[in-house]
C-alpha positions as CSV (number, residue, x, y, z in Angstrom):
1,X,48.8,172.2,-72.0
2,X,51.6,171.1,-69.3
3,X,50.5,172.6,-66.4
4,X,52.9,172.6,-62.6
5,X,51.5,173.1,-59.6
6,X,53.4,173.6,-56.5
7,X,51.2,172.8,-53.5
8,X,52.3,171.5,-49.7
9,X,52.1,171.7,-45.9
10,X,48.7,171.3,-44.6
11,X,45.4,170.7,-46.3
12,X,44.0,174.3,-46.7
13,X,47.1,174.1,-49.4
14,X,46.5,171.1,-51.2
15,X,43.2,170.6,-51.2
16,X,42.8,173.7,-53.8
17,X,45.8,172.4,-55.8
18,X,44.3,169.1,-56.1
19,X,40.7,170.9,-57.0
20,X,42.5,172.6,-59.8
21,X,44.1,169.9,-61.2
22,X,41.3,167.8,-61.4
23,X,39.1,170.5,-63.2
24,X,42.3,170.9,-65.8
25,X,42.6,167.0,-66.3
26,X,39.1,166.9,-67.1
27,X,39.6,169.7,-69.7
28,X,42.6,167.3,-71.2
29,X,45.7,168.8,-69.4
30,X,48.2,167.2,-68.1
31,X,49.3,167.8,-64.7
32,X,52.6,167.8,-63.0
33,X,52.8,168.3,-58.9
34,X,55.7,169.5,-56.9
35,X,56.0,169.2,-53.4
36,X,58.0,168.5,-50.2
37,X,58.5,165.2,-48.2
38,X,57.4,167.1,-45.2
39,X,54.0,167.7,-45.7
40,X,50.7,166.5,-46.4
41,X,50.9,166.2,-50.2
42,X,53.2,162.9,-49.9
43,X,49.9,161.2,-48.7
44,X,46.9,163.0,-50.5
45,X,48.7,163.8,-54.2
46,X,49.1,160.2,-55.0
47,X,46.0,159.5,-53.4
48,X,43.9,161.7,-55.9
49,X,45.7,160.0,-58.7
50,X,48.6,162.7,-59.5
51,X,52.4,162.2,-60.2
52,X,54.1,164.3,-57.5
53,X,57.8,165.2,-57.4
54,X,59.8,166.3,-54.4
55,X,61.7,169.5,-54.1
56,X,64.1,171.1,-51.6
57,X,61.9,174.0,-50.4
58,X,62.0,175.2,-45.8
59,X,60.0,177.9,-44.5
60,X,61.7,180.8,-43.2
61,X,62.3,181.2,-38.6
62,X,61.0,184.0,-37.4
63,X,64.0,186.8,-36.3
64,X,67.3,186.2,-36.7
65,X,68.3,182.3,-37.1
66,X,71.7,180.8,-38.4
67,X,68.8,177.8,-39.8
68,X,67.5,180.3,-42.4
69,X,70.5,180.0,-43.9
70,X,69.7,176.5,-44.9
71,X,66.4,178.1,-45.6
72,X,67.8,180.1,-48.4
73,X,70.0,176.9,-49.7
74,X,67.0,175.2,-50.4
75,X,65.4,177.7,-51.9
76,X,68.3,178.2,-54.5
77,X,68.0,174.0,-54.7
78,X,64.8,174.3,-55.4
79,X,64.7,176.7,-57.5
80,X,67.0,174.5,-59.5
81,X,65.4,171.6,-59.3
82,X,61.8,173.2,-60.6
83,X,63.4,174.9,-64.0
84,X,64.7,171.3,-64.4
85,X,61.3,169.9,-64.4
86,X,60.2,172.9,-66.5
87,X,62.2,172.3,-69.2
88,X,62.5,168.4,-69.2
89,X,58.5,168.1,-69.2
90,X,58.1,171.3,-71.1
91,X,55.3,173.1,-68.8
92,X,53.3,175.6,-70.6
93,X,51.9,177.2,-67.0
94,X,53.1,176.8,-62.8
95,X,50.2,177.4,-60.7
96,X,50.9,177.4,-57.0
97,X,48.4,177.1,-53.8
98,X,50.6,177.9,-50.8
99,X,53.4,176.1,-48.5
100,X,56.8,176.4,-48.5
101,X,57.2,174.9,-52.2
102,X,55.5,177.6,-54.1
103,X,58.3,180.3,-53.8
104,X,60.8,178.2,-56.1
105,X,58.0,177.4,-58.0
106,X,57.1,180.6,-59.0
107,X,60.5,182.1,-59.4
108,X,62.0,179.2,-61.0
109,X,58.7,180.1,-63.9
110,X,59.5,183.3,-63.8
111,X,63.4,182.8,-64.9
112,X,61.7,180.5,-67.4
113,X,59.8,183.3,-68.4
114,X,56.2,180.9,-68.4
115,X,52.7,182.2,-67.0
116,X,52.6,182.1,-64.0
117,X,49.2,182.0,-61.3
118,X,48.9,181.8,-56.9
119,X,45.9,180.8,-55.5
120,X,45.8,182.2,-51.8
121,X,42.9,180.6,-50.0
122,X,43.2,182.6,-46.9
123,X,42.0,186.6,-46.1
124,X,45.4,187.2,-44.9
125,X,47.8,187.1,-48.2
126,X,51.2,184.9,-46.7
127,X,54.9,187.0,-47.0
128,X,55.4,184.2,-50.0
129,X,52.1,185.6,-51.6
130,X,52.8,189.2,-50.3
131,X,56.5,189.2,-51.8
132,X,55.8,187.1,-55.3
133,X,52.6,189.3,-56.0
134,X,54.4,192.3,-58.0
135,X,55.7,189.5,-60.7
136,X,53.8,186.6,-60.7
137,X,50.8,187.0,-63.5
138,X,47.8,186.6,-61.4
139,X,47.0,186.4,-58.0
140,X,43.4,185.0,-57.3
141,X,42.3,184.9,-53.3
142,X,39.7,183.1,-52.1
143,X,38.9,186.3,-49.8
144,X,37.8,189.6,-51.2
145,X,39.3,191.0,-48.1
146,X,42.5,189.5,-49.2
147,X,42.9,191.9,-51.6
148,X,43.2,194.8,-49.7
149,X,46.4,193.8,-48.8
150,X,47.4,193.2,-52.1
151,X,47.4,196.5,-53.8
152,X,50.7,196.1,-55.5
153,X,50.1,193.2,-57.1
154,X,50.5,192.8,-61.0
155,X,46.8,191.4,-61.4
156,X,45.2,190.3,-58.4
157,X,41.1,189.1,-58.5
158,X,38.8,187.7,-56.0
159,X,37.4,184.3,-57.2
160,X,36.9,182.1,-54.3
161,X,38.3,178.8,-53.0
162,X,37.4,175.7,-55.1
163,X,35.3,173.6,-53.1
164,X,33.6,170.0,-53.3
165,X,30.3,171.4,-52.0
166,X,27.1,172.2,-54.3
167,X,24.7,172.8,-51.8
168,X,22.5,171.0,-53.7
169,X,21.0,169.7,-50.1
170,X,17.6,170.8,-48.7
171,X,17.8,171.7,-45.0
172,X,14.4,170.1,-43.9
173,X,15.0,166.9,-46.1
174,X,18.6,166.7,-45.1
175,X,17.7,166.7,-41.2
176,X,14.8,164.0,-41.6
177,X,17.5,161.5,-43.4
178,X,19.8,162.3,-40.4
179,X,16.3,162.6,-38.0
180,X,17.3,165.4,-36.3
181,X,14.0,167.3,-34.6
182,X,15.5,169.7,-32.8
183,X,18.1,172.6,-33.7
184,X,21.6,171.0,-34.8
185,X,24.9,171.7,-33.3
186,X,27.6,170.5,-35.5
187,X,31.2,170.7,-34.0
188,X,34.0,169.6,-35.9
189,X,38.1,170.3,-35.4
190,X,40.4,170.8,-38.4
191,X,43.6,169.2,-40.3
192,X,46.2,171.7,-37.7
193,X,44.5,169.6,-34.5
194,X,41.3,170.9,-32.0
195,X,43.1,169.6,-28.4
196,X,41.2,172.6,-26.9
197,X,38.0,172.2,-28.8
198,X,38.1,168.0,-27.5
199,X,39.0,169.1,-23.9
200,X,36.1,171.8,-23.6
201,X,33.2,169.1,-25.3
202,X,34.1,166.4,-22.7
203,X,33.3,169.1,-20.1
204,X,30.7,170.6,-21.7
205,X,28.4,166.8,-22.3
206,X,29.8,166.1,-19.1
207,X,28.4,168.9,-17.2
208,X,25.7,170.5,-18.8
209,X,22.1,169.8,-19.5
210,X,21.6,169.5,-23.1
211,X,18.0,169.2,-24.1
212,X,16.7,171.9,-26.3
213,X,18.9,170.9,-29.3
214,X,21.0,168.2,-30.6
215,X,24.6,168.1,-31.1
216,X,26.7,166.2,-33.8
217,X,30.5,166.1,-32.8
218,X,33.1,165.0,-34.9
219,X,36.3,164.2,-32.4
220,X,38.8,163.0,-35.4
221,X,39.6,159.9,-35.9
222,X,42.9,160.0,-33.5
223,X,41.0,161.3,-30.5
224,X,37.7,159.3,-30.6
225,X,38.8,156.5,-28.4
226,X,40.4,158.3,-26.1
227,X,37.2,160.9,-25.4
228,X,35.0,158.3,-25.8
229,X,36.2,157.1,-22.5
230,X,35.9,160.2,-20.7
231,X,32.3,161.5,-21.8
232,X,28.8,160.5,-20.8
233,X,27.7,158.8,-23.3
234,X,24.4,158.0,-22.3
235,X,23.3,162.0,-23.4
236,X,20.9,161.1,-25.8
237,X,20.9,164.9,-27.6
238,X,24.5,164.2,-27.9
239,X,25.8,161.9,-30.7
240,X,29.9,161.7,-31.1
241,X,31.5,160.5,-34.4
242,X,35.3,159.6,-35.7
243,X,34.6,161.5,-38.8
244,X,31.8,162.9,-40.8
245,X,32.3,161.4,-44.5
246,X,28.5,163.2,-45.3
247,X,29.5,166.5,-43.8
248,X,27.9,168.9,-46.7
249,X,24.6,166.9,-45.7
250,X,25.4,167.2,-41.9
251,X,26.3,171.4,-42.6
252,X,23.2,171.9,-44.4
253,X,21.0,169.8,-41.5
254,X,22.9,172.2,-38.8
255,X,22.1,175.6,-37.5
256,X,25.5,176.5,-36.4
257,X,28.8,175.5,-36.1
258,X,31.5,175.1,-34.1
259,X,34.9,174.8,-35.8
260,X,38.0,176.4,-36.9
261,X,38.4,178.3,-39.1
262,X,40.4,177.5,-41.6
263,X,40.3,178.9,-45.3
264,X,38.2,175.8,-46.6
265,X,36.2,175.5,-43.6
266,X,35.4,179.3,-43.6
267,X,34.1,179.3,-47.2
268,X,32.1,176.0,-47.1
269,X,30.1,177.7,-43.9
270,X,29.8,180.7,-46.6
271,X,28.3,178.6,-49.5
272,X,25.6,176.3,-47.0
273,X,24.8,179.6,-45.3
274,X,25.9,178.5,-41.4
275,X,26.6,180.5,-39.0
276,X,29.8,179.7,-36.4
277,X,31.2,179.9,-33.3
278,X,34.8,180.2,-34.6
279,X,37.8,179.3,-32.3
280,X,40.8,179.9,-34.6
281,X,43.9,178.1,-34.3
282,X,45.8,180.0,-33.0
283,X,49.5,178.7,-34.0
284,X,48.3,178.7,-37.9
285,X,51.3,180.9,-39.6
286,X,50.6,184.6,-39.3
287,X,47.5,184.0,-37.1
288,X,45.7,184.2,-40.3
289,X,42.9,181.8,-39.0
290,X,42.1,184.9,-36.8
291,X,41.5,187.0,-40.1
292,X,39.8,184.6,-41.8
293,X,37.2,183.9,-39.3
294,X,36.5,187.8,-38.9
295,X,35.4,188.1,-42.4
296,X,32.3,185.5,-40.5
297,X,31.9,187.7,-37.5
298,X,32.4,191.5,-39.3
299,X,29.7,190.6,-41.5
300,X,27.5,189.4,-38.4
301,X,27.5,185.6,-39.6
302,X,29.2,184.4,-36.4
303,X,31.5,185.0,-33.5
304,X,35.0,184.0,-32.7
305,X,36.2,182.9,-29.2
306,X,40.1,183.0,-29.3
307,X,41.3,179.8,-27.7
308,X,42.9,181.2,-24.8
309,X,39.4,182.4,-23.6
310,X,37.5,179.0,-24.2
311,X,35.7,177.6,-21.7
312,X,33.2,175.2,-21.5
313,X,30.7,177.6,-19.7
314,X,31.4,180.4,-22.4
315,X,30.6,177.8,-25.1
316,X,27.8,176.7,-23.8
317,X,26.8,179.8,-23.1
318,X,27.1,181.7,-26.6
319,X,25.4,178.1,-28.0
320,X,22.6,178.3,-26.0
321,X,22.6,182.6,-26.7
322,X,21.9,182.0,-30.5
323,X,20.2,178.9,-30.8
324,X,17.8,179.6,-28.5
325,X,16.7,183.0,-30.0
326,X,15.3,181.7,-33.3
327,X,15.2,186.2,-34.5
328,X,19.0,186.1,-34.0
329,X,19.6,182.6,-35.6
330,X,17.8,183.2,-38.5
331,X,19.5,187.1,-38.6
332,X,22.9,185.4,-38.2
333,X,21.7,182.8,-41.4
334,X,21.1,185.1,-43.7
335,X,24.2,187.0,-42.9
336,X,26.6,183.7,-43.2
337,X,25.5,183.3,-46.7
338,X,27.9,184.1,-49.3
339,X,26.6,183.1,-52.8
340,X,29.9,184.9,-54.2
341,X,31.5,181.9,-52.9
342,X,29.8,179.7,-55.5
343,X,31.9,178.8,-58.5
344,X,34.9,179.6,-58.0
345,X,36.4,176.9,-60.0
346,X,35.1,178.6,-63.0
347,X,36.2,182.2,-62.1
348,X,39.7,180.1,-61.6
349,X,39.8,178.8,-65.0
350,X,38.9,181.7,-66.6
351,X,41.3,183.4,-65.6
352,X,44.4,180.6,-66.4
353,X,43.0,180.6,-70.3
């Protein structure tokens, strides 16, 4: 089998896309991507080993804009351009994960009259999911509450986001090979940027005792120099990294979080059963980190602190709130774990045979 898949923009897109296509190349399928020169995939596609080919494909401005008329021209290009590759590659199947590029995509399939699947990774369906989800085959969300707002869909089904984690990890072995002896903070930003999160932590180590548990925070590689040079250092509860390459180790040594809360990020704290502080990012298209972090806090595995109210003494504060009550941390725990999350590769395969 041929298979297409349309993937772009920002991480929480691709990563999926790449997931699947490595799970259908180890099955024997061959694998086709599509994308725009605007986003991430130009970087990460070819880096996992996949041809990619660029499309015309824009996202749409908000009210009325004389640019969404070159909005819809590409769309029509793309369009275009996609049932050429469809037909010159002969593609038995499009699959598409989100951006801008997966409305051609799928409509281009659709005239072409192939199967056709969306992955949405995030609780709140986007207008290209929304819209495309009365024709496209099958809709599978990596959200259950994702499909509450698909109720017109031709065949929608909840089977996760594909991850990289197995939670194979014990928590007291993983935090003697890290030697942590206290409770673990990990805080981490994501791929759409954590300005706010960075400002706050240099305050926070700056001005705060920290001594009844131990912190791991993961600046990002651009930022590390820079807050490196404002913040104490000398904190020895308080250790600062670039990056975490080891981070389903670190996630399973931690007690809680603090992070975004993006689609990926949301599910992995599901599967290694961590509870979060969640400060979505609050520019993310449709707000839908918001939604996707209350799936966390509705189900009492965490709390969300919307970044316009973050402070460093409210952060410290809700930190020191939950770790410190060991009834409420181990409450929160066993509310953050989602075993459903497990597996979805499978339940995503399934349904594409």
């Amino acid at each position: 089998m041929k298979v297409l898949i349309a993937a772009g923009g920002t991480g929480g897109h691709i990563t999926p896309g790449i997931a699947i296509a490595n799970r259908l190349k180890s099955d024997g399928h061959e694998i086709l991507f599509v994308g725009t020169k605007a986003g991430m995939e130009v970087d990460l596609v070819p880096k996992a080993g996949f041809d990619i080919t660029y499309i015309h494909a824009r996202g749409l401005h908000k009210g009325f804009s004389l640019k969404n008329l070159k909005t819809f021209a590409d769309l029509f290009k793309g369009i275009s351009e996609v049932k050429k590759i469809i037909k010159a590659e002969k593609i038995d199947y499009v699959i598409g994960t989100g951006g801008y590029v997966t409305a051609p995509a799928m409509i281009a399939a659709l005239q072409c009259k192939i199967p056709t699947l969306i992955h949405e990774s995030n609780a709140l369906p986007g207008k290209t999911t929304l819209w495309l989800s009365r024709k496209v085959d099958t809709v599978a969300v990596g959200f259950k509450e994702a499909l509450n707002r698909l109720k017109n869909a031709k065949h929608a089904v909840y089977t996760g986001n594909p991850t990289k984690l197995t939670n194979n990890f014990l928590k007291t072995d993983a935090k003697k090979k890290l030697g942590i002896t206290k409770p673990l903070v990990l805080v981490f930003g994501g791929s759409q940027g954590a300005k706010k999160i960075n400002e706050t932590m240099i305050e926070l180590i700056n001005n705060y005792e920290i001594d009844d548990y131990e912190i791991i925070y993961a600046t990002g590689p651009k930022n590390y120099d820079e807050i490196i040079s404002k913040v104490n250092t000398k904190n020895k509860n308080v250790r600062i990294e670039r990056y975490i390459y080891n981070m389903e180790e670190v996630m399973v040594a931690a007690d809680i979080a603090v992070c975004r809360s993006g689609a990926l990020t949301v599910t992995e704290l599901g599967i290694v059963g961590l509870p979060a502080i969640l400060i979505p990012f609050p520019h993310a298209a449709e707000n839908h980190q918001y939604y996707n972090a209350k799936t966390i806090e509705d189900c009492g595995g965490g709390i969300i602190i919307e970044e316009k109210d973050l402070t460093a003494d409210m952060l410290k504060s809700k930190i020191d709130e939950i770790v410190l009550d060991s009834e409420k941390l181990e409450a929160m725990q066993s509310h953050a774990t989602k075993p459903e999350m497990k597996n979805a590769m499978d339940k995503i395969i399934k349904e594409i045979k």
